[in-house]
N, CA, C and O of each residue as an XYZ file, in Angstrom:
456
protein
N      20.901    -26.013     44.762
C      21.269    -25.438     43.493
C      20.247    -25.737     42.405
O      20.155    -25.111     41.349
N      19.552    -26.680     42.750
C      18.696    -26.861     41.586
C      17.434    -25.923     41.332
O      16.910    -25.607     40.263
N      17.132    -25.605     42.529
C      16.190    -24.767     42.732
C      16.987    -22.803     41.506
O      16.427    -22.087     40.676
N      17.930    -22.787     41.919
C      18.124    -21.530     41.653
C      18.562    -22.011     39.549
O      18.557    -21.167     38.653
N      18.774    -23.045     39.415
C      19.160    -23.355     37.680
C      18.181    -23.697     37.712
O      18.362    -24.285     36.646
N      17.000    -23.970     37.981
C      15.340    -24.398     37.318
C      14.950    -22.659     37.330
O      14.313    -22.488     36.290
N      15.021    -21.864     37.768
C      14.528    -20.303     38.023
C      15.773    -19.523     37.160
O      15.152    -18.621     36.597
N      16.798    -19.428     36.870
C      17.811    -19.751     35.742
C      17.205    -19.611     34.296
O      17.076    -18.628     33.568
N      16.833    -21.122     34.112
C      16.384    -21.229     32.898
C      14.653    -20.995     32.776
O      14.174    -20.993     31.643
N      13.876    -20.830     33.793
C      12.788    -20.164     33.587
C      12.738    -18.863     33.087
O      11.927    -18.502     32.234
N      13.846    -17.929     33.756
C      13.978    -16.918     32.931
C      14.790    -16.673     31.750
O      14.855    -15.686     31.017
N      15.252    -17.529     31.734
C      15.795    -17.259     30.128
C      15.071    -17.383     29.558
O      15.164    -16.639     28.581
N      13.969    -18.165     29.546
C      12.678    -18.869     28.675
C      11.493    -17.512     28.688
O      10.787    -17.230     27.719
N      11.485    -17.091     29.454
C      10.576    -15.754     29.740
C      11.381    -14.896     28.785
O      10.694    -14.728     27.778
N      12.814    -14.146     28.655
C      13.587    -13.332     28.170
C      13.362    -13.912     27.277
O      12.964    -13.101     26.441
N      13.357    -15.204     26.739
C      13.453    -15.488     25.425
C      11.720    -14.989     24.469
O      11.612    -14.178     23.549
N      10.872    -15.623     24.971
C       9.453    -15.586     24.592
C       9.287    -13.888     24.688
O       8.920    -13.222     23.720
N       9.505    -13.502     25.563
C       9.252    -11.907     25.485
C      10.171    -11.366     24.138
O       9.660    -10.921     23.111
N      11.300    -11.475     24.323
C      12.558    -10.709     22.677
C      11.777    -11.439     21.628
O      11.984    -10.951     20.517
N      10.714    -12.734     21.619
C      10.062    -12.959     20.325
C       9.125    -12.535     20.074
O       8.843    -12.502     18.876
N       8.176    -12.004     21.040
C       7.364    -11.796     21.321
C       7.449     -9.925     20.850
O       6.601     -9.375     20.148
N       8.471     -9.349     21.347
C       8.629     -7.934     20.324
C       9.250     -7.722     19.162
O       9.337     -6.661     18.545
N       9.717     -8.866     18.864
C      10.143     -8.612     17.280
C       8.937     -8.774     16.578
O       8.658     -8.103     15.585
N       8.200     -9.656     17.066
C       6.779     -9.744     16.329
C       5.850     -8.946     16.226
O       5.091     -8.852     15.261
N       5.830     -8.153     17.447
C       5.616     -6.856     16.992
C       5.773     -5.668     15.913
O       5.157     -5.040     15.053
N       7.426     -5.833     16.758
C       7.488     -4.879     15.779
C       8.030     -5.075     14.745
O       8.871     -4.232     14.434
N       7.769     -6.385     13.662
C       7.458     -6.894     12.351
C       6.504     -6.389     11.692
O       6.657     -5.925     10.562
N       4.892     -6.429     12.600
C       3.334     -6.335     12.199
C       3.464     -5.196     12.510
O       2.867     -4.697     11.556
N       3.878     -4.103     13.287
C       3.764     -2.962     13.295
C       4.454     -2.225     12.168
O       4.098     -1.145     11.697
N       5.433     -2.919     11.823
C       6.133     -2.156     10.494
C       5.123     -2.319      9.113
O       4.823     -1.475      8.269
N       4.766     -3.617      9.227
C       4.275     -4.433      7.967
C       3.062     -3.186      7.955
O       3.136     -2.419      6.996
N       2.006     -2.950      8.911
C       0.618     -2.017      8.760
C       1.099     -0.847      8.159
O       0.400     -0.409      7.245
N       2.605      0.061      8.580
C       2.848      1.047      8.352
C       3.034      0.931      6.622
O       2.367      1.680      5.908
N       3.726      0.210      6.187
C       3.546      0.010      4.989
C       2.487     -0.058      3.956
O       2.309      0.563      2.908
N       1.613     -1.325      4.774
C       0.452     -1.030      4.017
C      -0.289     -0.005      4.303
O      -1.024      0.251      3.349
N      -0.459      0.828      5.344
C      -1.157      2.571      5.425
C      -0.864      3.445      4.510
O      -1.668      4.228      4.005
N       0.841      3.307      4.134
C       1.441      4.601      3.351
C       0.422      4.366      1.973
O      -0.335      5.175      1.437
N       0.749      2.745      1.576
C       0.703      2.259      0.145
C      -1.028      3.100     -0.088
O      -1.403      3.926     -0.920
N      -1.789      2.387      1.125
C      -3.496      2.693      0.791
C      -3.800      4.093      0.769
O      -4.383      4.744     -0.099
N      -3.149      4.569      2.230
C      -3.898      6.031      2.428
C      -3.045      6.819      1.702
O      -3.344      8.005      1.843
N      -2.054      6.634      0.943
C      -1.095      8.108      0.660
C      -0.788      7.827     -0.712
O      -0.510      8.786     -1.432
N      -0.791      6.799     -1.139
C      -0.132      6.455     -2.699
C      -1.053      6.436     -3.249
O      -1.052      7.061     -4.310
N      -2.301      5.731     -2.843
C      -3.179      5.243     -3.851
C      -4.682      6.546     -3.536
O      -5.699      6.774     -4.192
N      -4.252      7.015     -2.507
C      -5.222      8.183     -2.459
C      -4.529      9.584     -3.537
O      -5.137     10.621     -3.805
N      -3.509      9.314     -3.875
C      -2.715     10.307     -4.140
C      -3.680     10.226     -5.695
O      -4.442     11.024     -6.241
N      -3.197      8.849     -6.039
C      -3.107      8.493     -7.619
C      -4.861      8.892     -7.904
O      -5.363      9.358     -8.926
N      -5.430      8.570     -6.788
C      -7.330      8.919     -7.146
C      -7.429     10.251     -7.287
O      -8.087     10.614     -8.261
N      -7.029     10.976     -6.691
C      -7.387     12.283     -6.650
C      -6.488     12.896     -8.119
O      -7.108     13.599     -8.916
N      -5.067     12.571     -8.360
C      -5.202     12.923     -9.802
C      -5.735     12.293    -10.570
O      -5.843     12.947    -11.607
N      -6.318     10.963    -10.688
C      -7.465     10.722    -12.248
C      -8.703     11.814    -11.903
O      -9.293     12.466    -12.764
N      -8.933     11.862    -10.638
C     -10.473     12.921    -10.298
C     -10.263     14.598    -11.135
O     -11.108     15.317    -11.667
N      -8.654     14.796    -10.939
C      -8.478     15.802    -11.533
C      -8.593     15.707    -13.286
O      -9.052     16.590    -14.011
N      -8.258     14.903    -13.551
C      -7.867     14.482    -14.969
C      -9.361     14.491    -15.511
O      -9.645     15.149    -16.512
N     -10.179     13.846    -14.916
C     -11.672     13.786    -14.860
C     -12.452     15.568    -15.415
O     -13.164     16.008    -16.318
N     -11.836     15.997    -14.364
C     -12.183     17.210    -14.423
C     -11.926     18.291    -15.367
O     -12.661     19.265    -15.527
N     -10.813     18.050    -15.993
C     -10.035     18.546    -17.331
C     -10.799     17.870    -18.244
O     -11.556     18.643    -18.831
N     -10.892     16.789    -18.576
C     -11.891     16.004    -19.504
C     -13.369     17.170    -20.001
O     -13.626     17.894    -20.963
N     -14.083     16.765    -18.615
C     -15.356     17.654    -18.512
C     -15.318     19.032    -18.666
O     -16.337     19.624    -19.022
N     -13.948     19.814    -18.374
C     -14.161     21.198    -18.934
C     -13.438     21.421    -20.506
O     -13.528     22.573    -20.932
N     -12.816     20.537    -21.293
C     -12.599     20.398    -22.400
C     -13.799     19.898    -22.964
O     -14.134     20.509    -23.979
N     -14.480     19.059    -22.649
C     -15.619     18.461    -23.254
C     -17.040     19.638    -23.682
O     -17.797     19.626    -24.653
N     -16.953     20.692    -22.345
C     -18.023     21.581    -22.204
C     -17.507     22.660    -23.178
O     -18.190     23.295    -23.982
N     -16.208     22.753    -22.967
C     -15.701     24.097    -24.268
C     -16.185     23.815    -25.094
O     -17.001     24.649    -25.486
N     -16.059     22.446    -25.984
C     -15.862     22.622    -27.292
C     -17.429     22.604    -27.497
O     -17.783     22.924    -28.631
N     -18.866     22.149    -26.206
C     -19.865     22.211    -26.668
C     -20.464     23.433    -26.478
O     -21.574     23.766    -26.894
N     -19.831     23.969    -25.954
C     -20.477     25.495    -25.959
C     -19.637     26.403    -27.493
O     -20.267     27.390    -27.871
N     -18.920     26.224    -27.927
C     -18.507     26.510    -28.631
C     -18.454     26.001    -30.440
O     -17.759     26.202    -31.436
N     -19.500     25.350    -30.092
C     -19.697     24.921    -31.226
C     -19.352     23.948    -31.908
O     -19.515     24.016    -33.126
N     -18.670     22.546    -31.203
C     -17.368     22.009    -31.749
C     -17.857     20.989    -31.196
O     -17.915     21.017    -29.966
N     -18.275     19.975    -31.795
C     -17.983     18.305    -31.332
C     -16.488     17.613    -30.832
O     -15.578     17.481    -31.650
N     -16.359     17.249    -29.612
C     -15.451     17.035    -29.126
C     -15.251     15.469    -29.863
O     -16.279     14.792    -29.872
N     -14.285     14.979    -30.346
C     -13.972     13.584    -30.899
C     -12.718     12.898    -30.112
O     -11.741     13.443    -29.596
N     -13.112     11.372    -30.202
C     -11.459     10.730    -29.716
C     -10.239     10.802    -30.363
O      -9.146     10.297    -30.105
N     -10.744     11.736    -31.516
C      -9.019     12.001    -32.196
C      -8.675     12.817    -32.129
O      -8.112     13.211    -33.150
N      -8.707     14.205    -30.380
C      -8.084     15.005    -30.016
C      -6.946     14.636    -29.146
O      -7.210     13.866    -28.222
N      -5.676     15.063    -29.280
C      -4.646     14.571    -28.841
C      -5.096     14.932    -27.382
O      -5.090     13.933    -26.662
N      -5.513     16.169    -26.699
C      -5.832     16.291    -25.776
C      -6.764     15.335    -24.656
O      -6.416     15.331    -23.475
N      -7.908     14.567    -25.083
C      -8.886     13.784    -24.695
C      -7.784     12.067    -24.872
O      -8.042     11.175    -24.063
N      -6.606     11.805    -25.992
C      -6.072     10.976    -26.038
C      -5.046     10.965    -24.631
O      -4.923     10.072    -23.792
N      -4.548     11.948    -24.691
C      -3.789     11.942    -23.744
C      -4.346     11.579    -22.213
O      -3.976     10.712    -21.421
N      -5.127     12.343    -22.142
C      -5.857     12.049    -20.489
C      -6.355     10.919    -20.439
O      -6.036     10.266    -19.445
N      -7.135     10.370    -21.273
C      -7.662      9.073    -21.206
C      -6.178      8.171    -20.878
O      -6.106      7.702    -19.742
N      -5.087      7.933    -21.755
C      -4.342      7.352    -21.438
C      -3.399      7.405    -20.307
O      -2.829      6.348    -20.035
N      -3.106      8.552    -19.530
C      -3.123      9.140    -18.369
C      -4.041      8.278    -17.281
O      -3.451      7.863    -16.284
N      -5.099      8.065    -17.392
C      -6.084      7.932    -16.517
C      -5.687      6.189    -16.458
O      -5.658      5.562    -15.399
N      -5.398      5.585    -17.808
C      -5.439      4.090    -17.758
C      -4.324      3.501    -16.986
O      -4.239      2.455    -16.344
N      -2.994      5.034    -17.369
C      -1.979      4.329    -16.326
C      -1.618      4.736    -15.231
O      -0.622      4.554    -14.530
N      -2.613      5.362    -15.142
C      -3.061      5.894    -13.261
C      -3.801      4.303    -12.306
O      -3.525      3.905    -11.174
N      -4.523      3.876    -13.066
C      -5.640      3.014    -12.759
C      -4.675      1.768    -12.586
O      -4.755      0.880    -11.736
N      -3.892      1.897    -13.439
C      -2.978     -0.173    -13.805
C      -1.696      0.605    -12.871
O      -0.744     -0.171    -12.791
N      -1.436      1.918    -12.158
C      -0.660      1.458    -11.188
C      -1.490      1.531    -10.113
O      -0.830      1.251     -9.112
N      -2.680      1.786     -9.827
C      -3.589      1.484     -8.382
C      -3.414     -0.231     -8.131
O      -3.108     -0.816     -7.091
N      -3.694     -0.729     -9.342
C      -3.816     -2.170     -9.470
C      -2.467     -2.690     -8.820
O      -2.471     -3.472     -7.869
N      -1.332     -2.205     -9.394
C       0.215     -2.595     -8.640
C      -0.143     -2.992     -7.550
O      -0.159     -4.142     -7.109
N      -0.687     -1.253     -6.700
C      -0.179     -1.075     -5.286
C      -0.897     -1.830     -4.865
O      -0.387     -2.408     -3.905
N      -2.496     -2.364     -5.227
C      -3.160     -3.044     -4.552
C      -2.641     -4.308     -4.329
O      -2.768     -4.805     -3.210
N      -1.985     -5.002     -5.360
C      -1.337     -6.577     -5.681
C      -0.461     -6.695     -4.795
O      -0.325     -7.787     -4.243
N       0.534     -5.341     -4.361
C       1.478     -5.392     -3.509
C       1.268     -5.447     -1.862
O       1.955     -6.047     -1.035
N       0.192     -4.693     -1.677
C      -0.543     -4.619     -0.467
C      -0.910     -5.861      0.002
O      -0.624     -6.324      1.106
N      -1.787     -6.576     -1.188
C      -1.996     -8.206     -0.810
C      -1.022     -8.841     -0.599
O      -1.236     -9.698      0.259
N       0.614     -8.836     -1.218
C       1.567     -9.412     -0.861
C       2.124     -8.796      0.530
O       2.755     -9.513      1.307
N       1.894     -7.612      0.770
C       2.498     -7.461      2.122
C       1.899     -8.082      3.481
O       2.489     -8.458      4.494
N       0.196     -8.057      3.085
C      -0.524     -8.950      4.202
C      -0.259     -9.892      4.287
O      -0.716    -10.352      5.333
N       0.314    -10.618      3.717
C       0.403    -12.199      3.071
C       1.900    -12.764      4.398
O       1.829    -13.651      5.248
N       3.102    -11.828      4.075
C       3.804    -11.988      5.064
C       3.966    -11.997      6.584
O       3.461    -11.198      7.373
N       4.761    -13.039      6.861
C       4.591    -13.564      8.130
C       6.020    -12.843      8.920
O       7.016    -12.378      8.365
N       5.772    -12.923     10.136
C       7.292    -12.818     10.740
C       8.301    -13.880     10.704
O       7.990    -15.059     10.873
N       9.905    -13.361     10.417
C      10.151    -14.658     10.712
C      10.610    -16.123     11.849
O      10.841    -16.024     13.054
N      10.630    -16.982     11.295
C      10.546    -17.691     11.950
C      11.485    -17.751     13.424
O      12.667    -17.935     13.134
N      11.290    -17.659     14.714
C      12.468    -17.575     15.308
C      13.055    -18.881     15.675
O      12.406    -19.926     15.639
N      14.214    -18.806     16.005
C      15.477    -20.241     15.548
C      15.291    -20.969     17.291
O      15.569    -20.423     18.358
N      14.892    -21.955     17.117
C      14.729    -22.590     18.637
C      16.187    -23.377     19.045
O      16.884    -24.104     18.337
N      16.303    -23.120     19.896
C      17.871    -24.200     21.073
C      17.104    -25.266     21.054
O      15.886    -25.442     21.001
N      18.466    -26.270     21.129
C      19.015    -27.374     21.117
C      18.263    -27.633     22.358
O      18.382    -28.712     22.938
């Protein structure tokens, strides 16, 4: 009998290390998905509208010089985008801070027997 409760608890010990062994997985597999959305989809999102905003800038800027008109910072229009753009930029900064906090996390700990 001893033979078959030493092979017993070998596999429980195998069943056990393996069920920790995929939660840990699929912890770090969740954790990347998160940080992918945050990098490739949020913060690509937020670049491409300041690029746009950019672009409104430069064809407001070119009107008013083709037209005769010194463009100044006390157009509500040029106020607006600029400030647009700053809180485009200070939420990139968020997602980035958050991203570092998501790498940062670990799986948790699993609870060992007596």
């Amino acid at each position: 009998m001893a033979i078959i409760d030493e092979l017993k608890k070998k596999t429980e010990e195998g069943l056990k290390t393996l069920k920790e062994t995929a939660q840990d997985l699929a912890f770090n597999v969740e954790k990347q998905a998160k940080i992918g959305k945050r990098k490739y989809v949020d913060i690509s999102k937020l670049q491409r509208s300041i690029h746009n905003v950019y672009a409104e800038i430069g064809e407001y800027v070119h009107d008013q010089f083709t037209s005769g008109r010194a463009p100044t910072m006390d157009s509500p229009f040029l106020k607006e985008r600029v400030s647009s753009i700053t809180r485009m930029k200070l939420e990139i900064r968020d997602i980035e801070e958050e991203i570092d906090d998501i790498q940062k996390t670990q799986p948790p700990k699993h609870d060992e027997e007596p």
